[in-house]
N, C-alpha and C positions, 0 to 999 in steps of 0.2 A: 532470565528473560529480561530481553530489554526494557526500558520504562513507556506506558503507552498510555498515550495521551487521554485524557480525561473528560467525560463531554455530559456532565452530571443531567443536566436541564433538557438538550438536544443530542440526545443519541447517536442520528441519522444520519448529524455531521460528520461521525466516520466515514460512511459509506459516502458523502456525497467529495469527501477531499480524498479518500480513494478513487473513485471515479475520475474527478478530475485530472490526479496524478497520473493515472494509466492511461487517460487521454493524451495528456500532454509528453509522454514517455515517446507515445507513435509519431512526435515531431522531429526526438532529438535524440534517443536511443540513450538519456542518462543513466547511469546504473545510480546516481541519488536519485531521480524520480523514483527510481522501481524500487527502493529502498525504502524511498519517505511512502510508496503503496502498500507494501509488507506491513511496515508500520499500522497505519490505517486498518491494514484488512485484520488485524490482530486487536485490534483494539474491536473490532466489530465480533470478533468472533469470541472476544473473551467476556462480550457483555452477556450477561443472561436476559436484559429486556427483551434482547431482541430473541425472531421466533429459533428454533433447532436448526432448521433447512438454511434461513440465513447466515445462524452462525459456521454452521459445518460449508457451506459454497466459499464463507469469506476465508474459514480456513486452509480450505483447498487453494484456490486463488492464492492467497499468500505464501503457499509452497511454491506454485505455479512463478509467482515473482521473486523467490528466493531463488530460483532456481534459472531467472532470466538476469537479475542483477548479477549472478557469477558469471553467467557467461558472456555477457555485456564485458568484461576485463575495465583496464582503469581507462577513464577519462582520455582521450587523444586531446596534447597540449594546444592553445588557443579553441579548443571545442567550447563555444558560449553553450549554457545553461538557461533554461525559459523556465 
C-alpha cells in the first residue's frame, strides 16, 4: 500500500482534501486529482477514529476513483492542471 498521509491532531482533514479534490476533478477530468482523492479516501478509511459507515463509504469511493483515474488515460499534452 501506498504511503498515506498522516493527520494525527485533525482527522477530518482527509475527508475535507478529498472532497475538495473530487470537486476540483469535475473542472478538469485530472487523473492526479482523482489520484491525489484515492489517496485521501484511503487514508479516511484506514483511520479507526473515524465511525465504520465512514470508513467503509470512503473505501468504496476510493475504488470508485480508482477505477475513474484508469479510465481518465494520460494527461492530453498542454492540458493545465488546477
Amino acid at each position: 500500500m501506498q504511503n498515506l498521509p498522516e493527520y494525527p491532531d485533525q482527522p477530518e482533514l482527509a475527508l475535507v482534501a478529498a472532497l475538495t479534490l473530487i470537486s476540483r476533478y469535475s473542472c478538469c477530468r485530472s487523473p492526479a486529482l482523482a489520484d491525489a482523492a484515492v489517496t485521501q479516501l484511503q487514508a479516511v478509511a484506514n483511520d479507526m477514529r473515524f465511525s465504520g459507515e465512514l470508513r467503509e463509504c470512503a473505501e468504496q469511493l476510493a475504488g470508485f476513483w480508482q477505477r475513474r483515474s484508469a479510465a481518465s488515460g494520460p494527461v492530453a499534452s498542454g492540458q493545465v492542471l488546477h
